[in-house]
DRENMIBA-871704 format. One record per atom (N, C-alpha, C, O): residue number from 1; chain; atom name; x negated, y, z negated. Coordinates in steps of 0.1 Angstrom, whole numbers. Each point is the difference from the previous one (the first is absolute). Last residue first. Example, Ala and Ser with C-alpha at 12.3 -4.5 7.8 and 13.67 -1.06 7.14 Angstrom:
// residues 2
  seq  mol  atom   east  north     up
    2    A     N   -128    -22    -71
    2    A    CA     -9     11      0
    2    A     C      8     11     -8
    2    A     O     -5     11     -1
    1    A     N      2    -68      2
    1    A    CA      9     12      0
    1    A     C     -9     12      0
    1    A     O    -10      0     -7
// end
This chain:
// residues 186
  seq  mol  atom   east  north     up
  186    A     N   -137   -174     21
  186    A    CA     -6     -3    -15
  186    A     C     12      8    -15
  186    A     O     -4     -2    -11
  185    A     N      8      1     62
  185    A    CA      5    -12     -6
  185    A     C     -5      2    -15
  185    A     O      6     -4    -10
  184    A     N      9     47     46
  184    A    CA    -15     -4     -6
  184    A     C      4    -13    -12
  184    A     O      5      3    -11
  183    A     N     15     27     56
  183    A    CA      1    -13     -8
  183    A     C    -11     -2     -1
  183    A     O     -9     -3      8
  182    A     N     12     33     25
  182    A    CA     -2      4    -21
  182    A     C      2     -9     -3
  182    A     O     -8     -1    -10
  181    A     N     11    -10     55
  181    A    CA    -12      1      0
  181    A     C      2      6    -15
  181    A     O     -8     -6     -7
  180    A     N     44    -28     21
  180    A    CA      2     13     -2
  180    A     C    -18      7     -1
  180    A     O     -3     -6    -11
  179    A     N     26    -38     10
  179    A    CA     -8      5     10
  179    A     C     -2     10     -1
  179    A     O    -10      2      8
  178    A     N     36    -18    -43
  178    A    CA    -17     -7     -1
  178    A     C     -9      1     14
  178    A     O    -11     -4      1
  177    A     N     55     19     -2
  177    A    CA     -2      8    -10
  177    A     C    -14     -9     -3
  177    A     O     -8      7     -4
  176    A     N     34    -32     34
  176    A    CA     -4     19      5
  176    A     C     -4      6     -7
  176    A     O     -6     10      6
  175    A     N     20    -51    -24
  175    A    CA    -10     -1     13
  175    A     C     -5     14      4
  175    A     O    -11      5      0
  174    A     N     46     -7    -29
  174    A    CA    -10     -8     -7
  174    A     C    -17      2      7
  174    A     O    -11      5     -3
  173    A     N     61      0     21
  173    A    CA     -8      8     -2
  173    A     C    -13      1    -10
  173    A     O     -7     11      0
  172    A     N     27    -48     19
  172    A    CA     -5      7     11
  172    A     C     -6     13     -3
  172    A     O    -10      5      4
  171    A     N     32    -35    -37
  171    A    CA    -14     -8      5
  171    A     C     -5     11     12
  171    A     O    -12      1      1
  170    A     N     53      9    -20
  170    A    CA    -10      3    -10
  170    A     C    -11     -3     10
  170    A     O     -8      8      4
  169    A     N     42    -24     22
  169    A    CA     -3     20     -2
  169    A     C     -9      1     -8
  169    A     O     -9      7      4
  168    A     N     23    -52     -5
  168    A    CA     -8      1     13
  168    A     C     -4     16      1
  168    A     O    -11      5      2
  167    A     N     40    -17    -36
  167    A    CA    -12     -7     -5
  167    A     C    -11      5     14
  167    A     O    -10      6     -2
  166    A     N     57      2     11
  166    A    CA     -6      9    -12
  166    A     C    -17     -2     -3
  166    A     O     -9      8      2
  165    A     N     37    -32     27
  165    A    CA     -3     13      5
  165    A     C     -9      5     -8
  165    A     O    -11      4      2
  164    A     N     33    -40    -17
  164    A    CA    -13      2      7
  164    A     C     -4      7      9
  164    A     O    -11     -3      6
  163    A     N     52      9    -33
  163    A    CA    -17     -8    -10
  163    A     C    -10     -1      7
  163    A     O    -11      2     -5
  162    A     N     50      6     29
  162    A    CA     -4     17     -5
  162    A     C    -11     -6    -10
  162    A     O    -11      6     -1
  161    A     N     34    -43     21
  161    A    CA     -8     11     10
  161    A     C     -5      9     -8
  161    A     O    -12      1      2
  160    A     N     43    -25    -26
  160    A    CA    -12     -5     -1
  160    A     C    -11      4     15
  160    A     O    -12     -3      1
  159    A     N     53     22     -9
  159    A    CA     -3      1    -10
  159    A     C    -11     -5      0
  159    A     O    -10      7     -5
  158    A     N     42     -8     48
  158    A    CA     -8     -6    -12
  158    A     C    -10     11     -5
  158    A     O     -7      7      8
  157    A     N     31      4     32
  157    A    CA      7    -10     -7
  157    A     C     -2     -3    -12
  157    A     O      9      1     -8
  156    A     N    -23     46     30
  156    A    CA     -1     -9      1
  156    A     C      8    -14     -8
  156    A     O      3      3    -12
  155    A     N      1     52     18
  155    A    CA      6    -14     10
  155    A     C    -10     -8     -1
  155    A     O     -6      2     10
  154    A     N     -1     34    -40
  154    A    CA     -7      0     12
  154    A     C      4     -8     11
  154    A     O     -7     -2     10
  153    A     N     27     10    -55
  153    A    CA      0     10      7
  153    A     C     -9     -2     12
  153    A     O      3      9      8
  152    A     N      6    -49    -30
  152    A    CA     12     10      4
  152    A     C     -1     10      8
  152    A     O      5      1     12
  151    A     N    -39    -21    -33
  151    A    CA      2    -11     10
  151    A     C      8      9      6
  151    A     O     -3      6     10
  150    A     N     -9     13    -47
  150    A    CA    -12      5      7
  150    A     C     10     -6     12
  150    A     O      3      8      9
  149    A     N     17    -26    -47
  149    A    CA      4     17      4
  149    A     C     -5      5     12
  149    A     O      7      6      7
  148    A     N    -20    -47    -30
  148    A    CA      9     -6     11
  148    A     C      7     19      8
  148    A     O      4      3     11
  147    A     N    -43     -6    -41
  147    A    CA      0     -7     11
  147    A     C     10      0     14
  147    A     O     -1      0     12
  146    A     N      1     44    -51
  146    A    CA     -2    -21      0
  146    A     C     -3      2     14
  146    A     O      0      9      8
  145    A     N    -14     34    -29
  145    A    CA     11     -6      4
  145    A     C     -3    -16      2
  145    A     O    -10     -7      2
  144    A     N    -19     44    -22
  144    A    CA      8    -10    -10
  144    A     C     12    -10      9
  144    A     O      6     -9     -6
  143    A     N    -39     41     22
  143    A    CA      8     10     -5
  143    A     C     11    -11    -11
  143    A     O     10      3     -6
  142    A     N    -50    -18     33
  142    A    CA     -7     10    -12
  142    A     C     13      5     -5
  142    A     O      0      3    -12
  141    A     N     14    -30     49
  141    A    CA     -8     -7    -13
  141    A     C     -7      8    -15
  141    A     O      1     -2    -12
  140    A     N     16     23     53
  140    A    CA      9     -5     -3
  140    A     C     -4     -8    -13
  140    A     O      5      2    -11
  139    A     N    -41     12     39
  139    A    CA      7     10     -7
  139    A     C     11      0    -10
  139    A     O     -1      8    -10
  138    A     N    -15    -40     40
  138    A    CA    -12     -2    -15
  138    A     C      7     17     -7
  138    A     O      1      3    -12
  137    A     N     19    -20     51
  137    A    CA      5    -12     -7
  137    A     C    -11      4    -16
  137    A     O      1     -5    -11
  136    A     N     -9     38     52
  136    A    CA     20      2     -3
  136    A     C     -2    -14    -13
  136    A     O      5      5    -10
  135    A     N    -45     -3     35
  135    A    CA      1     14    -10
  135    A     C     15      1     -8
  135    A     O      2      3    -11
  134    A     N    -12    -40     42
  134    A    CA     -5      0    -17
  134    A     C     -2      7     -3
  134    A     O     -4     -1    -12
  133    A     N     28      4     54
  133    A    CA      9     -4    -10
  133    A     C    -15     -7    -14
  133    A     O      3     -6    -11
  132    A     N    -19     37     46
  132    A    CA     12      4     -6
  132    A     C      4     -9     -9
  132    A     O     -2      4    -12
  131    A     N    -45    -20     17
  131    A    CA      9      5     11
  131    A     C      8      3     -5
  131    A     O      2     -5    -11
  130    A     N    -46     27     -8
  130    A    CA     10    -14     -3
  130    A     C      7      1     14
  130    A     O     -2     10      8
  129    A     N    -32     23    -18
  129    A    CA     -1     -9     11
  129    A     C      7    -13     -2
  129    A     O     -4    -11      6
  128    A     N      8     42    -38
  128    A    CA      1      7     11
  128    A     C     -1     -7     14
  128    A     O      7      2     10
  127    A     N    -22    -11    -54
  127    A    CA     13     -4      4
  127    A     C      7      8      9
  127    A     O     12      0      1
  126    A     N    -59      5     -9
  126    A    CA      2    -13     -1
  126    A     C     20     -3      3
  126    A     O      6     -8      7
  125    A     N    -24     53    -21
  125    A    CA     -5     -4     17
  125    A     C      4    -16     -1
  125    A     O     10     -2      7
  124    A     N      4     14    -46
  124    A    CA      7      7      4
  124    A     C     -6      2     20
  124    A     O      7      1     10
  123    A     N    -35    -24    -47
  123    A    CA     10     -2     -2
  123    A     C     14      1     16
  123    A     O      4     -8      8
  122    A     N    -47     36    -17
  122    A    CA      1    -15      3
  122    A     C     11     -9      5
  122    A     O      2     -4     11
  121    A     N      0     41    -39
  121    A    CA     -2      4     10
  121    A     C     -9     -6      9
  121    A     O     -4      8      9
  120    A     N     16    -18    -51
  120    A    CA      9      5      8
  120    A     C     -1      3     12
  120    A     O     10      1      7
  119    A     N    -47     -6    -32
  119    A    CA      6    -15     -2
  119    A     C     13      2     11
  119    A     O      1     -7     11
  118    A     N    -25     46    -21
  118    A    CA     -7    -10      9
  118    A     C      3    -13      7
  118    A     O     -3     -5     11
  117    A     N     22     36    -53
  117    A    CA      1      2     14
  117    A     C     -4     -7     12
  117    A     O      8     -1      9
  116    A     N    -19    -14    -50
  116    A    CA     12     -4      4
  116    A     C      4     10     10
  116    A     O      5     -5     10
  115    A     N    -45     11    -27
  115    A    CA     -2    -12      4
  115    A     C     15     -5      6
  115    A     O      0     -8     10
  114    A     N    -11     61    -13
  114    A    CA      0     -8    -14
  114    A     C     -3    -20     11
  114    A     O     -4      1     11
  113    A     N    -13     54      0
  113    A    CA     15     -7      1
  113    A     C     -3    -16    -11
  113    A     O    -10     -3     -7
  112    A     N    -22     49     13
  112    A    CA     19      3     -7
  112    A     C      2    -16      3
  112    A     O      4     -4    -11
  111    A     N    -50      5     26
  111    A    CA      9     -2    -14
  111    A     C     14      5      1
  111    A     O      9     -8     -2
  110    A     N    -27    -23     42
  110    A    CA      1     14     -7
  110    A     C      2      0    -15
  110    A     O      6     -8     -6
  109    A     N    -35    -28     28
  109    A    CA     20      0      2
  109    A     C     -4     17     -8
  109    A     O     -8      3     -9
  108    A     N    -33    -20     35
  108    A    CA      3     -3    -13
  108    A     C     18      8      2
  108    A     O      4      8      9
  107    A     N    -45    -28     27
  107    A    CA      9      6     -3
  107    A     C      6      1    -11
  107    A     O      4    -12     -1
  106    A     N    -48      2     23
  106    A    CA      9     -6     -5
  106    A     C      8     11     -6
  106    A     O     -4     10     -6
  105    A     N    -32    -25     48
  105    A    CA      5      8     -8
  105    A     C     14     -2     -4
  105    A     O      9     -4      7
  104    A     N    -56    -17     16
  104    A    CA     14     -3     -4
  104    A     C      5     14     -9
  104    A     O     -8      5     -8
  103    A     N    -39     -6     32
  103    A    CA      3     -2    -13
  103    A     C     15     -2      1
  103    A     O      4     12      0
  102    A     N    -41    -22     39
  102    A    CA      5     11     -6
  102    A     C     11     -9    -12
  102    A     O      4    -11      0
  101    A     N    -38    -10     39
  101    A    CA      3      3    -14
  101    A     C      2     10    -13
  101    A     O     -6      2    -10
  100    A     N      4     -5     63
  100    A    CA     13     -3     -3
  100    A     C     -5     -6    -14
  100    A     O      9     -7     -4
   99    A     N    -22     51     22
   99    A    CA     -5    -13      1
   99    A     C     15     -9     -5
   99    A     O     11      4     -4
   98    A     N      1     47     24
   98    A    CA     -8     -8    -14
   98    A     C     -2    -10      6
   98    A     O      6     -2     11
   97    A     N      8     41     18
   97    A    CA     -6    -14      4
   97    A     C     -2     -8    -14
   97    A     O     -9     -9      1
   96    A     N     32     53      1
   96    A    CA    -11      0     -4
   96    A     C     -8    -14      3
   96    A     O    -10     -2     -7
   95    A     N     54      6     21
   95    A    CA     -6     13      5
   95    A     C    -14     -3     -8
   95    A     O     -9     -2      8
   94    A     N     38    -29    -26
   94    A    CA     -3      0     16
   94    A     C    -11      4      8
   94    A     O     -9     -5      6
   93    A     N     29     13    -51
   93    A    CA    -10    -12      2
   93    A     C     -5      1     14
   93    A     O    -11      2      3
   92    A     N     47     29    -11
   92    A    CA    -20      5     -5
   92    A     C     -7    -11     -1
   92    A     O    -12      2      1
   91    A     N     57    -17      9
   91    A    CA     -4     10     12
   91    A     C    -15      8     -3
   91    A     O     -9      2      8
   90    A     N     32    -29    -48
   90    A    CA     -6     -6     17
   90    A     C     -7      6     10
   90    A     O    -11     -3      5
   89    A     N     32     29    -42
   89    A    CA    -16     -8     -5
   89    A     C     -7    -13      9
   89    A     O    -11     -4      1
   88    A     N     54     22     10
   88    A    CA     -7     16      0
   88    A     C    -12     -6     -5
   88    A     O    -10      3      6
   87    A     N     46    -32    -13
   87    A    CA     -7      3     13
   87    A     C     -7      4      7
   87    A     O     -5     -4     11
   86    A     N     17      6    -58
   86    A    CA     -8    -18      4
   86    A     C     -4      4     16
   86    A     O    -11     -2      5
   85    A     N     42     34    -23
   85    A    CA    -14      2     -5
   85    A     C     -7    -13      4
   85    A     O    -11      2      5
   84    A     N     53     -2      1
   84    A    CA     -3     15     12
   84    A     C    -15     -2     -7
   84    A     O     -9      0      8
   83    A     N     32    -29    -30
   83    A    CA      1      1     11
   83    A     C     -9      2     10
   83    A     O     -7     -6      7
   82    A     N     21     23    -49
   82    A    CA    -11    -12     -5
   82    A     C      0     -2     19
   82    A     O     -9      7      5
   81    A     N     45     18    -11
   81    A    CA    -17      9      0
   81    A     C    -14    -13     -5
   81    A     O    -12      0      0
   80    A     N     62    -15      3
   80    A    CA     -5      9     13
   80    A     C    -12      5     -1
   80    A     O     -9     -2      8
   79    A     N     21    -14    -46
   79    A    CA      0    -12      9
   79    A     C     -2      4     14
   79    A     O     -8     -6      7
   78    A     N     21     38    -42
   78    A    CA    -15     -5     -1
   78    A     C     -1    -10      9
   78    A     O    -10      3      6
   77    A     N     47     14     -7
   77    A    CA     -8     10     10
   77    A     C    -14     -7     -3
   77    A     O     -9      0      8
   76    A     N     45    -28    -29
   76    A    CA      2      6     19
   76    A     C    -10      6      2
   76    A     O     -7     -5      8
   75    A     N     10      0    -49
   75    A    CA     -5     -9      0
   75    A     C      4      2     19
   75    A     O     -9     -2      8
   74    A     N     26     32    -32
   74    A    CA    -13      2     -4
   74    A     C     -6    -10      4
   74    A     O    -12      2      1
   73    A     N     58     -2      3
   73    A    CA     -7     11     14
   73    A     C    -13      1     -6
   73    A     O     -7      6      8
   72    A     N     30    -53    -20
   72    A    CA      0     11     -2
   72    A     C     -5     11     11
   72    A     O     -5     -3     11
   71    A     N     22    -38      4
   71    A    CA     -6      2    -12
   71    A     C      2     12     -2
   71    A     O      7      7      7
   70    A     N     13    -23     36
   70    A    CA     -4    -11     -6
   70    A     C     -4     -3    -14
   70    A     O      2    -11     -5
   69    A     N     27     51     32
   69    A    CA    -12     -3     -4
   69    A     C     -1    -16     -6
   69    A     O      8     -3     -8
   68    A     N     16     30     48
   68    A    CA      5     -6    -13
   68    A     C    -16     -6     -8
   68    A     O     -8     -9      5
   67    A     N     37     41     44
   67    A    CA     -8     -7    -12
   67    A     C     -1     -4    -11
   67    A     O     10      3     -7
   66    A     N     20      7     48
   66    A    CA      3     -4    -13
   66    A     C    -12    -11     -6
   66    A     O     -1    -12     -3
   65    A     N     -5     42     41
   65    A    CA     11      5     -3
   65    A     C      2     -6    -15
   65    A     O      1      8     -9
   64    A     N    -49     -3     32
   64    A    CA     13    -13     -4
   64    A     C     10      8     -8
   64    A     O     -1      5    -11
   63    A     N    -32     22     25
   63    A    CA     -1     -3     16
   63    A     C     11    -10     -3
   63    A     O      8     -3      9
   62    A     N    -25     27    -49
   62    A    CA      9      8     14
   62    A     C      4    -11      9
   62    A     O     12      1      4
   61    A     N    -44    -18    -37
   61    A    CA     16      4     -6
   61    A     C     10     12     11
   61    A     O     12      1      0
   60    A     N    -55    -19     12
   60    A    CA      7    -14      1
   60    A     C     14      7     -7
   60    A     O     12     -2      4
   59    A     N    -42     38     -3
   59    A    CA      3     -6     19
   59    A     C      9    -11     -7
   59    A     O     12      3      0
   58    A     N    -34     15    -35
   58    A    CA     10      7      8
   58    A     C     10     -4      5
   58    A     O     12     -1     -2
   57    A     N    -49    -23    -10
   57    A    CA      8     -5    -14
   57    A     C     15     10      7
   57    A     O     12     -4     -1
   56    A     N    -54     13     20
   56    A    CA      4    -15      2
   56    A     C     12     -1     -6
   56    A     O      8     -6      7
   55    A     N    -29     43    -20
   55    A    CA      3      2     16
   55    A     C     12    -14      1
   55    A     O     12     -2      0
   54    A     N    -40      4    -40
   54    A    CA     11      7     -2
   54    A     C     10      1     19
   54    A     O     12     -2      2
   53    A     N    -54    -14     -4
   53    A    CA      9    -11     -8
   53    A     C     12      4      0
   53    A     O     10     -6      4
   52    A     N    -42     34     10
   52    A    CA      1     -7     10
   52    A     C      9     -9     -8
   52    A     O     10     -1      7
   51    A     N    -29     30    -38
   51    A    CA     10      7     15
   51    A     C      5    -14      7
   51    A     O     12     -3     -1
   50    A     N    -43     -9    -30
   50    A    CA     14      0     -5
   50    A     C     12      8      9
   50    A     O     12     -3      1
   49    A     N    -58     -3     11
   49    A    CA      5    -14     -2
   49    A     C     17      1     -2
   49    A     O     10     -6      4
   48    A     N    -38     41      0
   48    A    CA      1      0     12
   48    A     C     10    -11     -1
   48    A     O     11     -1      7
   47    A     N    -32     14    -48
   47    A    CA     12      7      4
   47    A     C      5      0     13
   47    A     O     11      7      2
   46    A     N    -49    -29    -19
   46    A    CA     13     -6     -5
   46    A     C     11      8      2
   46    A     O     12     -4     -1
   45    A     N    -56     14     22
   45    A    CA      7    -17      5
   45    A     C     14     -3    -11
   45    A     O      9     -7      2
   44    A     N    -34     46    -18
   44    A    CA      6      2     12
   44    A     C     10    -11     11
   44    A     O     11      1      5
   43    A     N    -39     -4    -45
   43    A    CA      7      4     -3
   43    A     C      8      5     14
   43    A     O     12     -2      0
   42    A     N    -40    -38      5
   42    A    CA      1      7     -6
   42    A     C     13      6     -2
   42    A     O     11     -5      3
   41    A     N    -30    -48     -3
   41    A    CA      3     10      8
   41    A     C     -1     16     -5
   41    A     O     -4      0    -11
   40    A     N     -3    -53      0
   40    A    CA     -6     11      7
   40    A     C      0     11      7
   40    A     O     -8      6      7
   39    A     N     32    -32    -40
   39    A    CA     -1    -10     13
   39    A     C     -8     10     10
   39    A     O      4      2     11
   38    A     N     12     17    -50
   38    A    CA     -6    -12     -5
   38    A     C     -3     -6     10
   38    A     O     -8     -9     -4
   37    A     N     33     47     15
   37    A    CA    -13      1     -8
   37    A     C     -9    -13     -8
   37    A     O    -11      1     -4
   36    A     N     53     -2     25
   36    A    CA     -8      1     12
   36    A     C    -13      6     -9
   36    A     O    -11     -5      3
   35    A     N     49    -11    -32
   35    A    CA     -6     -7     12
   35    A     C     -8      2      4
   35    A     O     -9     -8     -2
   34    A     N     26     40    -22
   34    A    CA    -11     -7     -5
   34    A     C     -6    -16      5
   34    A     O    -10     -5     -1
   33    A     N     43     37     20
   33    A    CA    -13      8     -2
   33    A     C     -9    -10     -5
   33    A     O    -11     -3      5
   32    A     N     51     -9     -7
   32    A    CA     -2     -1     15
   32    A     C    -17     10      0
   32    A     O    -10     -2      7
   31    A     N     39      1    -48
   31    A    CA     -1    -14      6
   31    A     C    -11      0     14
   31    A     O     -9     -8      1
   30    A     N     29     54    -15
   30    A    CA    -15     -8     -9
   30    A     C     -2    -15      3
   30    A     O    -11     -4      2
   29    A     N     45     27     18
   29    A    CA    -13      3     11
   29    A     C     -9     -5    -11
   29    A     O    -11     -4      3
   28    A     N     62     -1    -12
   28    A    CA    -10    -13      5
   28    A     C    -13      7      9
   28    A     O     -4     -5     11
   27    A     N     36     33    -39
   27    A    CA      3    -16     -5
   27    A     C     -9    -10      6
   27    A     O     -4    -10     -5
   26    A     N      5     57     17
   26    A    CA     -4      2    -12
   26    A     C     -1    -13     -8
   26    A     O     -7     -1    -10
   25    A     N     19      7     56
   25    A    CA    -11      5     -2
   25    A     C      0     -3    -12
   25    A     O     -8     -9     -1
   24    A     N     50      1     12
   24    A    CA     -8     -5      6
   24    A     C    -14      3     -4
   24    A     O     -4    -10     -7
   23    A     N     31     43     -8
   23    A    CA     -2    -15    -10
   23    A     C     -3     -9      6
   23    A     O     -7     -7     -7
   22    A     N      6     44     35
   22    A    CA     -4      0    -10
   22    A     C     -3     -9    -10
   22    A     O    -11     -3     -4
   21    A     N     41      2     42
   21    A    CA    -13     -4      5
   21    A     C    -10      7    -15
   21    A     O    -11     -6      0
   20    A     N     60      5     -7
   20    A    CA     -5    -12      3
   20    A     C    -18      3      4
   20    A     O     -9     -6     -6
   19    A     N     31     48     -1
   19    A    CA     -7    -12     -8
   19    A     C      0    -11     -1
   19    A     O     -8     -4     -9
   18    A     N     15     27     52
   18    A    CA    -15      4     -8
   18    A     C     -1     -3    -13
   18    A     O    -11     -2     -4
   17    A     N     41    -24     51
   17    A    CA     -1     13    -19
   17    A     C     -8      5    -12
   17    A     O      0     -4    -11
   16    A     N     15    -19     62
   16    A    CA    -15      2     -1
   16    A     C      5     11    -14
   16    A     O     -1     12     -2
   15    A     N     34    -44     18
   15    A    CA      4     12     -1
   15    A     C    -13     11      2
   15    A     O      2     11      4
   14    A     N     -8    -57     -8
   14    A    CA      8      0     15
   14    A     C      2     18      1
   14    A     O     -3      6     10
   13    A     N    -17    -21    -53
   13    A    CA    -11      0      9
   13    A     C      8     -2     17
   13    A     O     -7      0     10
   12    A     N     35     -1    -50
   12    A    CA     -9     12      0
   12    A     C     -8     -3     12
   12    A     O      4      8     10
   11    A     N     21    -43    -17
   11    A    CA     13     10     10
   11    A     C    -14     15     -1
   11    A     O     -3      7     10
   10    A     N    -15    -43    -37
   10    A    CA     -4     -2     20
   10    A     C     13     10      6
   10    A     O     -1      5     11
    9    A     N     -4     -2    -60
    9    A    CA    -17     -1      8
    9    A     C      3     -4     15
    9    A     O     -7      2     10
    8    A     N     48     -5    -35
    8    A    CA     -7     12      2
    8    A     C    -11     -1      5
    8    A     O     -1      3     11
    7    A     N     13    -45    -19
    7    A    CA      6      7     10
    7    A     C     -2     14      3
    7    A     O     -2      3     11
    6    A     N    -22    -26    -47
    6    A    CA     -5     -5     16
    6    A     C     11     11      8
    6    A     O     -4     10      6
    5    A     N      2     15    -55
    5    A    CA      6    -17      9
    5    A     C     -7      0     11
    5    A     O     -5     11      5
    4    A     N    -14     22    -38
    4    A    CA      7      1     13
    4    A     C      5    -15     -1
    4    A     O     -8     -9     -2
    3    A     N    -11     46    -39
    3    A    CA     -4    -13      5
    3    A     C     18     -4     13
    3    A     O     12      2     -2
    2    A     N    -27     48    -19
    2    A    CA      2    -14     -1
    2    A     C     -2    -10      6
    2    A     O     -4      2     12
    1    A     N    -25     43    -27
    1    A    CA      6     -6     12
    1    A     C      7    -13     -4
    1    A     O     -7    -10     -5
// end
């Protein structure tokens, strides 16, 4: 089976195309299995987990005309099903009245995915909540264009605006990416 682009994986799953939903299955239900198996759960809880993820992951790519993923689709469904599973281990907190000295449960990062997925995908939620013009001035910046170029194409006067725009965008996204609940400092 070859390996799919994001965009195939989501025009596949609009089209509901049985090998998109295959390599779905075949690329991220061991991630997600071994989640919910380590965090208490069973063989069954992980296939409900990963249905329901996969559902989720559906609906938001049907229902937004021009979806767009933030990360990868392995790191999308796991982040849905890490989710759906914390809930699901609330909702049995609940229902079973536990004392309230019950055990924290910890969650371990999937294996397939690597540290810089993670990183990115961080990253990529974090600049997402830039305002337009510091997605438009740090874009511009990454792409090598000047100062005074950036000034031009955005109608502003000064050159020395876009420096502190600039400075002020790092510092903001800086911030979001250290709020971020995976942001791990160490």
């Amino acid at each position: 089976m070859s390996r799919f682009s994001q965009e195939e994986i989501i025009d596949g799953l609009r089209r509901r195309d049985n090998r998109i939903l295959k390599y779905i299955y075949k690329h991220n239900y061991t991630a997600i299995h071994h989640l919910v198996l380590t965090n208490s759960g069973t063989e069954e809880d992980a296939k409900d987990i990963f249905q329901e993820a996969l559902m989720v992951a559906f609906k938001n790519i049907c229902s937004k005309k021009n979806f767009k993923l933030e990360s990868n689709f392995q790191t999308y469904i796991y982040s849905i099903a890490r989710l759906l599973w914390l809930k699901s281990l609330r909702n049995r907190s609940k229902e079973n009245n536990l004392k309230e000295n019950h055990t924290f449960i910890e969650f371990e990062d999937p294996k397939p995915f690597n540290e810089e997925d993670l990183r990115y995908a961080i990253y990529q939620k974090a600049f997402g909540k830039l305002p337009q013009d510091c997605k438009e001035i740090l874009k511009m910046m990454n792409e090598g264009i000047s100062q005074k170029q950036i000034a031009e194409k955005l109608g502003f006067k000064s050159d020395n605006y876009i420096a502190k725009r600039k400075h002020y965008c790092k510092e903001y996204l800086i911030t979001k990416i250290k709020e971020d609940p995976e942001f791990d400092q160490d």
